[in-house]
MIKENU-574221 format. One record per residue: residue number from 1; residue in one letter; x, y, z of N, C-alpha, C in turn. Coordinates in steps of 0.1 Angstrom, whole numbers, plus 5000, padded with zeros to 4 digits. Atoms other than C-alpha are relative to their C-alpha. Layout:
PT     i   aa   n_px   n_py   n_pz   ca_px   ca_py   ca_pz   c_px   c_py   c_pz
PT   NUM    a      X      Y      Z       X       Y       Z      X      Y      Z
...
//
This chain:
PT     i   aa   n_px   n_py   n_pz   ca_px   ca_py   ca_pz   c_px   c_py   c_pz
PT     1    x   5006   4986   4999    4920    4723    5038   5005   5008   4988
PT     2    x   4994   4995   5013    4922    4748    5007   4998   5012   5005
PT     3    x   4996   4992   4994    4938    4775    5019   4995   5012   4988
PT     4    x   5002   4985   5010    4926    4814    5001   5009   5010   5002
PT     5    x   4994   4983   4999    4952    4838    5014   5015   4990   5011
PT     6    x   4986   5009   4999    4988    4827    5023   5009   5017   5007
PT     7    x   4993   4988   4992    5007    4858    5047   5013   4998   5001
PT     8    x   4983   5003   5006    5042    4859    5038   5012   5007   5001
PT     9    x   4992   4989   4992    5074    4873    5048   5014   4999   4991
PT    10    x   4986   5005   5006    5108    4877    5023   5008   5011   5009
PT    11    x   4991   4997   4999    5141    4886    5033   5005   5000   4985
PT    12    x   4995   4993   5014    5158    4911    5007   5015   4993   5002
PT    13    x   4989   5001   4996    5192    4900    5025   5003   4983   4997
PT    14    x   4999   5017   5000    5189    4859    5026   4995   4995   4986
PT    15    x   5008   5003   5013    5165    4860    4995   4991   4982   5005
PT    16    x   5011   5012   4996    5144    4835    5017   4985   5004   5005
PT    17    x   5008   4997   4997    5111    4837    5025   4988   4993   5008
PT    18    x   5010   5012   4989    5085    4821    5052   4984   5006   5001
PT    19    x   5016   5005   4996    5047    4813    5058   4999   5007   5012
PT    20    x   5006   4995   4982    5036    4834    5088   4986   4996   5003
PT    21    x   5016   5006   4994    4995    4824    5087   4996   5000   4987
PT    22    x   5008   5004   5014    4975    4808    5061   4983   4999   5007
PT    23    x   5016   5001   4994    4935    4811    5060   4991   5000   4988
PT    24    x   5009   5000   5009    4909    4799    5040   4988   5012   5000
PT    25    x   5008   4986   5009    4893    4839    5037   5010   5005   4994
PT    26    x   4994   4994   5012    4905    4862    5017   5007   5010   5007
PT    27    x   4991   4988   4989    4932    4887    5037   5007   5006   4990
PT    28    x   4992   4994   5008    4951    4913    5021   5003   5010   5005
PT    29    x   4992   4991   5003    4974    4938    5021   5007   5003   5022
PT    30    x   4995   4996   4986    4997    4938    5052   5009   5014   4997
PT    31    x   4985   4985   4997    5018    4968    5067   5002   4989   5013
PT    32    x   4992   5002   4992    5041    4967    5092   5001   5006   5013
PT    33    x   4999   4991   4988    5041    4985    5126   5013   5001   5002
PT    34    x   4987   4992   5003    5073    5010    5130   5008   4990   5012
PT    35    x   4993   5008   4995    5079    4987    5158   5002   4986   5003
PT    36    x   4994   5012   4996    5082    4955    5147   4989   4990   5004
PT    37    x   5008   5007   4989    5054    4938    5166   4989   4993   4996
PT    38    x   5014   5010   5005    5023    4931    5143   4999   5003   4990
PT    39    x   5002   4995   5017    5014    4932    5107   4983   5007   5001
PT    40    x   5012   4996   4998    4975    4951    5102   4995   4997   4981
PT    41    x   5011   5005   5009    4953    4934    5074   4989   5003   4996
PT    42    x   5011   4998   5000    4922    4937    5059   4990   4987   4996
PT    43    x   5009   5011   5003    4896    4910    5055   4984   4999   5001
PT    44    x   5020   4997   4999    4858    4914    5045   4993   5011   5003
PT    45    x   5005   4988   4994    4855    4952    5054   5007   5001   5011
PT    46    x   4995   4999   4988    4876    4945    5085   5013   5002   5004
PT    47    x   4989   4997   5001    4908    4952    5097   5004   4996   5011
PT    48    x   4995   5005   4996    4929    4932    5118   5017   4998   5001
PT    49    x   4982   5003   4995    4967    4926    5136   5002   4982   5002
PT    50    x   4996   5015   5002    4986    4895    5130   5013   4998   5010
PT    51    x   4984   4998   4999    5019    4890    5150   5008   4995   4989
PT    52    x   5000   5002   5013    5044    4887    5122   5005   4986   5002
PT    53    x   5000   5015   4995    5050    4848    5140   4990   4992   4991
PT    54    x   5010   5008   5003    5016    4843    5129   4996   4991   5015
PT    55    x   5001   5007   4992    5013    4831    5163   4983   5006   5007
PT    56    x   5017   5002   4988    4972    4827    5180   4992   5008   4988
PT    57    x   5009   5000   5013    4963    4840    5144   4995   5014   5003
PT    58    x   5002   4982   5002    4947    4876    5136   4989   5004   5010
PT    59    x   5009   4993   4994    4928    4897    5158   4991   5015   4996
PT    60    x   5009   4990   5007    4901    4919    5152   5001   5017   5005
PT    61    x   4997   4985   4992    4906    4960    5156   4986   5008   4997
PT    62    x   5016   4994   5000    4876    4979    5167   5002   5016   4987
PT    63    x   5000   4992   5012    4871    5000    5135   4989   5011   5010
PT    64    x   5016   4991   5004    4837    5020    5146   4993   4990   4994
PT    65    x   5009   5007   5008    4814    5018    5123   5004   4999   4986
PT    66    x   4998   5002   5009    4837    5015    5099   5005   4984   4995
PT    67    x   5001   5018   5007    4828    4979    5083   5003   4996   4987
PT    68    x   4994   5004   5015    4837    4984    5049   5012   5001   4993
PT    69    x   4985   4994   5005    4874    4991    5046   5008   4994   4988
PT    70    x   4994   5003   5014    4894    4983    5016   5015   4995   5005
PT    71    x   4983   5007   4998    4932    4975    5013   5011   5010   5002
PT    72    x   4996   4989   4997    4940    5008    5017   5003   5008   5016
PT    73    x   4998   4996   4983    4955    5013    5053   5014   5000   5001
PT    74    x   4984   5000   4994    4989    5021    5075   5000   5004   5009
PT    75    x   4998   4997   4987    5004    5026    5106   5010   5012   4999
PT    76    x   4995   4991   5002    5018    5060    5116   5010   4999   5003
PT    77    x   4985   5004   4994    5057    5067    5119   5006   4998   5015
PT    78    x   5000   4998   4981    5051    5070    5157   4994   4987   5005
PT    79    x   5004   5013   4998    5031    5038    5154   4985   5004   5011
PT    80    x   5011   4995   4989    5002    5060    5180   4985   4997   4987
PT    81    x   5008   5001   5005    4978    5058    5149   4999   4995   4985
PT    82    x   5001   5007   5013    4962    5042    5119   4990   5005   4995
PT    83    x   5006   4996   5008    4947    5051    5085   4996   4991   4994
PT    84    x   5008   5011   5007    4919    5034    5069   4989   5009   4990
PT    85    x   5009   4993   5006    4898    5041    5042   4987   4991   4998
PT    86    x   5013   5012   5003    4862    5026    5038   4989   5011   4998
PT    87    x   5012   4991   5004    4829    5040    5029   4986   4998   4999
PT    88    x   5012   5000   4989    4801    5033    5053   4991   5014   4999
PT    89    x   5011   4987   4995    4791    5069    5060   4995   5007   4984
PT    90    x   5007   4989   5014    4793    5083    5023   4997   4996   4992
PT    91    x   5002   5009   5010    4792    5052    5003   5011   5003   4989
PT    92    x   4984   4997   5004    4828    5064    4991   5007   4998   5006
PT    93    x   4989   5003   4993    4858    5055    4997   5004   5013   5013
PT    94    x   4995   4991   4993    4868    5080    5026   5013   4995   5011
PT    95    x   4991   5005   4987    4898    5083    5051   4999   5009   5015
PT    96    x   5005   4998   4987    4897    5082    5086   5013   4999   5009
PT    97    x   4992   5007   4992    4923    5078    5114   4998   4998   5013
PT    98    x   5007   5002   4990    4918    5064    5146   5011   4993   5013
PT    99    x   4990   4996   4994    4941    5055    5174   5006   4979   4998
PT   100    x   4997   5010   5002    4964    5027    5168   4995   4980   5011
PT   101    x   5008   5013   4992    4944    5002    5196   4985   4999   4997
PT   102    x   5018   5002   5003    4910    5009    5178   4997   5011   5009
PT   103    x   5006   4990   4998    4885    5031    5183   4993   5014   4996
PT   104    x   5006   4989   5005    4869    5066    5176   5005   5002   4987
PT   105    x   4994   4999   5014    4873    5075    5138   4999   5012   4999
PT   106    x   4999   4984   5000    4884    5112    5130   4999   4999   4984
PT   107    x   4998   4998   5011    4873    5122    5097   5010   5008   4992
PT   108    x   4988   4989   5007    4905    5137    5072   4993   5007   4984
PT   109    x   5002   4995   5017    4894    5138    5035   4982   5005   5001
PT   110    x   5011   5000   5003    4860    5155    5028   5000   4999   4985
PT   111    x   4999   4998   5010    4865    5156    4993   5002   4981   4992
PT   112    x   4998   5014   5001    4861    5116    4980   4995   4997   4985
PT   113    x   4988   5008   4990    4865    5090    4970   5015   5008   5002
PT   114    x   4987   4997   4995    4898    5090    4988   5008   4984   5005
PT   115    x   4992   5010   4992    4922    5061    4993   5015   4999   5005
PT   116    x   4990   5001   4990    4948    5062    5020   5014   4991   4990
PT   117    x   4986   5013   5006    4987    5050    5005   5011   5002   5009
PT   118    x   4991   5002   4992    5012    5066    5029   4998   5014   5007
PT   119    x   4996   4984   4990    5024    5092    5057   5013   4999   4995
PT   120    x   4990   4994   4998    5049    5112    5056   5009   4997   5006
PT   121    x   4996   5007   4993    5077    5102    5072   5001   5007   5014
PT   122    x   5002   4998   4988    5073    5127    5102   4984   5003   5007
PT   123    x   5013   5001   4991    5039    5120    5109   4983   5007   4994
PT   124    x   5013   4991   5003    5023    5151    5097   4989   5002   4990
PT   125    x   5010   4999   5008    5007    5145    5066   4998   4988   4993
PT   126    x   4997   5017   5000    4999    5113    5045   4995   5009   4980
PT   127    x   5000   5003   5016    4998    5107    5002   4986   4993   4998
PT   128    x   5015   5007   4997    4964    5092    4992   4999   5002   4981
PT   129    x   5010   4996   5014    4947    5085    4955   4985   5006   5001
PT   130    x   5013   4993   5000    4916    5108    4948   4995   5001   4982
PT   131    x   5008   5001   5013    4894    5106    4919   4989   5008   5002
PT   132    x   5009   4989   5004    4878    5135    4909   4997   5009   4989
PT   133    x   5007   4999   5016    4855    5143    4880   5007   4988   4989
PT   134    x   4989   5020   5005    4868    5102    4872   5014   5005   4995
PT   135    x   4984   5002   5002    4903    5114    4872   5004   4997   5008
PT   136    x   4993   5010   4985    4928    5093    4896   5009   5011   4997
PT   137    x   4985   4992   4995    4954    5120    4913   5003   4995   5007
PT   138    x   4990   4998   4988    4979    5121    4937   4997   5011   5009
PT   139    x   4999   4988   4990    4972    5141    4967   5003   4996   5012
PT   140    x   4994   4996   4986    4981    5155    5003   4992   5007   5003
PT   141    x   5009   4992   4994    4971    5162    5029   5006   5006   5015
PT   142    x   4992   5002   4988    4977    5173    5065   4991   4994   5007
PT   143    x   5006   5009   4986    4967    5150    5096   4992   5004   5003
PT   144    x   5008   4993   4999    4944    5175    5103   4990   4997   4996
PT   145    x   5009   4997   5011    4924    5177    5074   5001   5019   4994
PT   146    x   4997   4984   5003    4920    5212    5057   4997   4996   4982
PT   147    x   4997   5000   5017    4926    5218    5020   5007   4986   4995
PT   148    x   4989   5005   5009    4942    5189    4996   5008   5008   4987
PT   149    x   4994   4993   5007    4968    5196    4978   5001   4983   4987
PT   150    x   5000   5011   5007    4970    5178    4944   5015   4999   4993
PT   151    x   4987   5002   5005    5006    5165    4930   4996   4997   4985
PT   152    x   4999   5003   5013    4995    5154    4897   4987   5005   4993
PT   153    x   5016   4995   5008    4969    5169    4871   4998   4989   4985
PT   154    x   5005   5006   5009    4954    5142    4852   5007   4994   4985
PT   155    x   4988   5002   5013    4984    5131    4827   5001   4978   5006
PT   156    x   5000   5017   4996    4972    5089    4828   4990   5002   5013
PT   157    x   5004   5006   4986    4959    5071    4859   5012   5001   5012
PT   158    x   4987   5003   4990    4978    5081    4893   4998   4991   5009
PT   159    x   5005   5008   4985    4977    5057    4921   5014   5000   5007
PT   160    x   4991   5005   4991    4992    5041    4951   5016   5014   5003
PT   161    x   4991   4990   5000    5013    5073    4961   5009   4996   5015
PT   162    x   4994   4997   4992    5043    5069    4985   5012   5006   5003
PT   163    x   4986   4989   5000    5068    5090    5002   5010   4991   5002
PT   164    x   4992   5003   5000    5101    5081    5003   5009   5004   5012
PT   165    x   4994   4998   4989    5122    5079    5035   5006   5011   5006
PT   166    x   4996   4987   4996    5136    5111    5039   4994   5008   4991
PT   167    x   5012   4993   4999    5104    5125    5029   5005   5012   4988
PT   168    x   4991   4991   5009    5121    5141    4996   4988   5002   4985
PT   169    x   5011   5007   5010    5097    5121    4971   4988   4993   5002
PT   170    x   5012   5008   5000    5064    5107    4965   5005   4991   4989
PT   171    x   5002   5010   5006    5066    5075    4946   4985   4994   4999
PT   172    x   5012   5005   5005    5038    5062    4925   5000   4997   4987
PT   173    x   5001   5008   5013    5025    5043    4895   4991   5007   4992
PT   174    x   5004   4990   5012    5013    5062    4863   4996   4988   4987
PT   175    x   4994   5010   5010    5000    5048    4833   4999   5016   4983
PT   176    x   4998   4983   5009    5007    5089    4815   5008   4993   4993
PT   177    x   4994   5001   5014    5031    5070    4789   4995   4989   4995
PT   178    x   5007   5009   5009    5006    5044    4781   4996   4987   5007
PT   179    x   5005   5009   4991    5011    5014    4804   5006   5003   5015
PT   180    x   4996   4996   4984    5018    5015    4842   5011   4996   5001
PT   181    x   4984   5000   4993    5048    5026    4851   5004   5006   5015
PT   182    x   4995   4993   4988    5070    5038    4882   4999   5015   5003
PT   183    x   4996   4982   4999    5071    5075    4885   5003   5006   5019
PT   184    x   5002   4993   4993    5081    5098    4912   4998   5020   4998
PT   185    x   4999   4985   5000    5074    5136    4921   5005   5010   5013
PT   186    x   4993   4993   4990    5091    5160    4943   4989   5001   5013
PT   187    x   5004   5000   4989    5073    5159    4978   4994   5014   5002
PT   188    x   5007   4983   5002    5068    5199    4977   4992   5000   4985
PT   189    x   5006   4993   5013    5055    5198    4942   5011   5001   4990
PT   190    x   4989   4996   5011    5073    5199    4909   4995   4991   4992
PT   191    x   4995   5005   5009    5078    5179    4881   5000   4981   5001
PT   192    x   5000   5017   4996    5071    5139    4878   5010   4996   4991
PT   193    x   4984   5004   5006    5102    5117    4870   4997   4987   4996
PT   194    x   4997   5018   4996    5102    5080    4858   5007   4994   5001
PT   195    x   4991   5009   5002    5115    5055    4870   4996   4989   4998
PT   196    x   4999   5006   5006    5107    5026    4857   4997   4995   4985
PT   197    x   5000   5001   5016    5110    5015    4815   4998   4983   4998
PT   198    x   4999   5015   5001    5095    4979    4813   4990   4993   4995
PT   199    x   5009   5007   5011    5072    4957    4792   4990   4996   5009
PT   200    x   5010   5005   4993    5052    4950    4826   4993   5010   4999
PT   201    x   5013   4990   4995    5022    4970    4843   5009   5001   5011
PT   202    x   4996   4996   4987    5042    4984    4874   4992   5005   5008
PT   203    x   5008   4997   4994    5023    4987    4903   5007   5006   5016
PT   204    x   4995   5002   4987    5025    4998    4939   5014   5003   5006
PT   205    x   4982   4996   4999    5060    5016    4946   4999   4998   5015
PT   206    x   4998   4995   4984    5070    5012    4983   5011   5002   5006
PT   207    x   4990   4992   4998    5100    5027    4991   5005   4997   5019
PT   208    x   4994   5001   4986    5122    5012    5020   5002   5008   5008
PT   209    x   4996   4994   4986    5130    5024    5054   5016   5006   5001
PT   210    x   4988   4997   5000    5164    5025    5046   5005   5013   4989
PT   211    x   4996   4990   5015    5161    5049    5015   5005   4994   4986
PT   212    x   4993   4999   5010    5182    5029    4991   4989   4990   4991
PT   213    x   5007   5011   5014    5154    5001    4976   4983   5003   5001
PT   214    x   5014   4997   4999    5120    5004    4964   4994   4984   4995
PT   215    x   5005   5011   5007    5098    4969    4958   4985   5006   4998
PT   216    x   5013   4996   5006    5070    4969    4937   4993   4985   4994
PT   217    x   5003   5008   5004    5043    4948    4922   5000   4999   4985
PT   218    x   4999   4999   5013    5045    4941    4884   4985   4988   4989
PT   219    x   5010   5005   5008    5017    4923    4859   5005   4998   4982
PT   220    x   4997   5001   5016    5021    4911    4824   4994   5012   4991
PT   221    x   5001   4993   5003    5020    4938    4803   4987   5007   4989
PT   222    x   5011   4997   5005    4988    4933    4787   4986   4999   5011
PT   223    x   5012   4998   4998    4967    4935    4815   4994   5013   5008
PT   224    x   5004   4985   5002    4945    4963    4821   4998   4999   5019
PT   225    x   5000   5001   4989    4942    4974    4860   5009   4995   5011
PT   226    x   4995   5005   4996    4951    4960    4889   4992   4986   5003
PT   227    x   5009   5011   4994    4932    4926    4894   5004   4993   5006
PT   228    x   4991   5011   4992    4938    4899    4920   4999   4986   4994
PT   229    x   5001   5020   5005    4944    4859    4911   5002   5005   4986
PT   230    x   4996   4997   5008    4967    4866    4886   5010   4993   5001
PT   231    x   4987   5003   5001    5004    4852    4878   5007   5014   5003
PT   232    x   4994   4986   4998    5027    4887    4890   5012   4993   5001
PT   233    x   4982   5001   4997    5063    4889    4898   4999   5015   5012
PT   234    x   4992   4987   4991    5079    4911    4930   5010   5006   4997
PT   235    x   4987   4998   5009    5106    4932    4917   5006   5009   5011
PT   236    x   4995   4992   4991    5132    4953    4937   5012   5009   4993
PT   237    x   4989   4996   5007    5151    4980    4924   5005   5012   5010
PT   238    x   4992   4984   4996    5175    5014    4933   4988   5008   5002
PT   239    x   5003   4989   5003    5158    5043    4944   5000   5009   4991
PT   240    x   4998   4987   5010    5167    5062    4913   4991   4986   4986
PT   241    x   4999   5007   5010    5155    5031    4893   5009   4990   4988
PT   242    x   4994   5009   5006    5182    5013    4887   5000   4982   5008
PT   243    x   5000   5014   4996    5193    4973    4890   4989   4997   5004
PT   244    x   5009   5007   4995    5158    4963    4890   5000   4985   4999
PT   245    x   4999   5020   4997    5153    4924    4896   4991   4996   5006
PT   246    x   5012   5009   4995    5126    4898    4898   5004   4993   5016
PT   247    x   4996   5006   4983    5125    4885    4937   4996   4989   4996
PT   248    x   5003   5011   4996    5102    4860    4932   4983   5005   4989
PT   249    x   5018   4995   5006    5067    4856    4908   4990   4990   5013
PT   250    x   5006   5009   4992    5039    4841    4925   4981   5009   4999
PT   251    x   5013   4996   5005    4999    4841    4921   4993   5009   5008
PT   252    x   5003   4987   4989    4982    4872    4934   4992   5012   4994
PT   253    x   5000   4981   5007    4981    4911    4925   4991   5007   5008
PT   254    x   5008   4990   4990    4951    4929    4940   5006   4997   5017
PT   255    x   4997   5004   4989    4957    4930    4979   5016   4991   5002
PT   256    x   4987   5004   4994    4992    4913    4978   5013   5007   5004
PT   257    x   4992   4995   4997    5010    4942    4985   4994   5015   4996
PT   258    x   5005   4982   5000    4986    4977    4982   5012   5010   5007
PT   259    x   4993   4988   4996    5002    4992    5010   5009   4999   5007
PT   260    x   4986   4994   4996    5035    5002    5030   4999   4985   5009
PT   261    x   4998   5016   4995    5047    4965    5036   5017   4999   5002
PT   262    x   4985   5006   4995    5082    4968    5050   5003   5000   5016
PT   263    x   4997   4993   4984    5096    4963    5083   5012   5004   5003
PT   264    x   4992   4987   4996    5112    4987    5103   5016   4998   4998
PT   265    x   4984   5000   5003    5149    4977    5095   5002   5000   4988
PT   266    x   4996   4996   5013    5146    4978    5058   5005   4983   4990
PT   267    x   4996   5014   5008    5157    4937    5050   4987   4992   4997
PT   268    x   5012   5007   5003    5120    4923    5049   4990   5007   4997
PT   269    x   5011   4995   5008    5085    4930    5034   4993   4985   5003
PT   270    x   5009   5007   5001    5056    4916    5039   4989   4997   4987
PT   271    x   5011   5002   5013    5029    4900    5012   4988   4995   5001
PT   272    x   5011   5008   4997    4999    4881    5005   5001   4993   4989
PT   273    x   5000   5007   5012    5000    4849    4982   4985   4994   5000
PT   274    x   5015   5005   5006    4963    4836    4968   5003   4986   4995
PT   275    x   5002   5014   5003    4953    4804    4962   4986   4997   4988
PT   276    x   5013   5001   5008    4925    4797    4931   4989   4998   5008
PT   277    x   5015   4998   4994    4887    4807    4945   4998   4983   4994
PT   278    x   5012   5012   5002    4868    4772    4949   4987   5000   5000
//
């Protein structure tokens, strides 16, 4: 059988890592639920729970009528609800949340596209990229909906924005000094910081549970984007950007790690490894 999508689980602590479900479609970008219990996927527009055993294989979560979702999703710090972005109704990306067992979709962002990257850590608001008048920012929002607030004005490509465990920082990837790098910016607003200085494409910051490590995805330094079925590397460094270090390369990139893929104790992360399209 030739497997397309390989669901994968490292320990930061053992530096080992295991196979939870392999499947010849194309799956990507797990999270974690706050408690432990199931990973939530996307595959074909759809969006689905895995246990992280891999045991009786993924089940399907009643979206609505939202059939076109991206890799852009997460579960909330209370674990009651989940954010998805897809773009059925406006034919833009938009985000929605809806109750963590499926069901009714509450519209958040009117202002699109919009793609979902993290909550807050107490619930109330969540980080998202928005591209407006083709510029990629950083913005917030509250749970609600209401006004966005925008963290970055147009200095590069912002993406993949997430907060940082005590809700201090947003963490995200920039490519404002030329190629994609790490950056953070103060959570209220301020001033963007980088942290990482490296010959790759840095992608995808996601910032442990524990506060002290951030892993991210990385790309050879010449290529442009994020694309999937590539050669990458996983790297893991300090919160401030120090002692970064390769975990593990392995073939991938798009969808192998979009969005908030750690679980709740801060020693594992979840992934997605790819197999060459036949």
């Amino acid at each position: 059988m030739a497997w397309r999508s390989s669901v994968e689980i490292f320990n930061i602590v053992t530096r080992s890592h295991r196979v939870v479900w392999q499947s010849e479609a194309l799956f990507e970008a797990p999270n974690w639920s706050p408690d432990g219990r199931y990973l939530l996927l996307n595959s074909e527009g759809r969006i689905y729970r895995l246990s992280p055993s891999g045991e009786g294989g993924p089940s399907l979560l009643d979206t609505a009528f939202a059939t076109l979702c991206n890799n852009d999703h997460g579960i909330s710090p209370d674990g009651s609800l989940i954010a998805i972005s897809d773009k059925v109704e406006f034919g833009k990306s938009a985000i929605y949340v809806l109750p963590a067992g499926g069901g009714e979709l509450r519209l958040v962002t009117k202002n699109l596209p919009s793609y979902w990257h993290g909550w807050s850590p107490d619930g109330r608001r969540f980080a998202y990229c928005g591209i407006r008048d083709e510029v990629f920012d950083i913005y917030t929002i509250d749970l609600e909906g209401g006004q966005e607030r925008r963290m970055t004005f147009g200095e590069g490509r912002n993406d993949g924005p997430e907060y940082s465990a005590d809700g201090e920082w947003i963490y995200f990837n920039s490519s404002r000094s030329g190629r994609m790098q790490i950056w953070r910016v103060p959570a209220k607003g301020g001033s963007a910081e980088r942290i990482t200085d490296s010959p790759y494409g840095d992608w995808f910051p996601h910032p442990s549970p524990k506060g002290d490590k951030v892993v991210f995805l990385s790309y050879d330094g010449d290529v442009f984007d994020h694309p999937r079925d590539l050669p990458v590397r996983v790297r893991l460094m300090d919160s401030d950007g120090g002692h970064v270090e390769t975990l593990f390369d392995l073939f991938g990139g798009q969808g192998t790690m979009n969005s908030p893929n750690w679980a709740p104790g801060g020693e594992e992360f979840a992934y997605v490894r790819y197999f060459p399209a036949v």
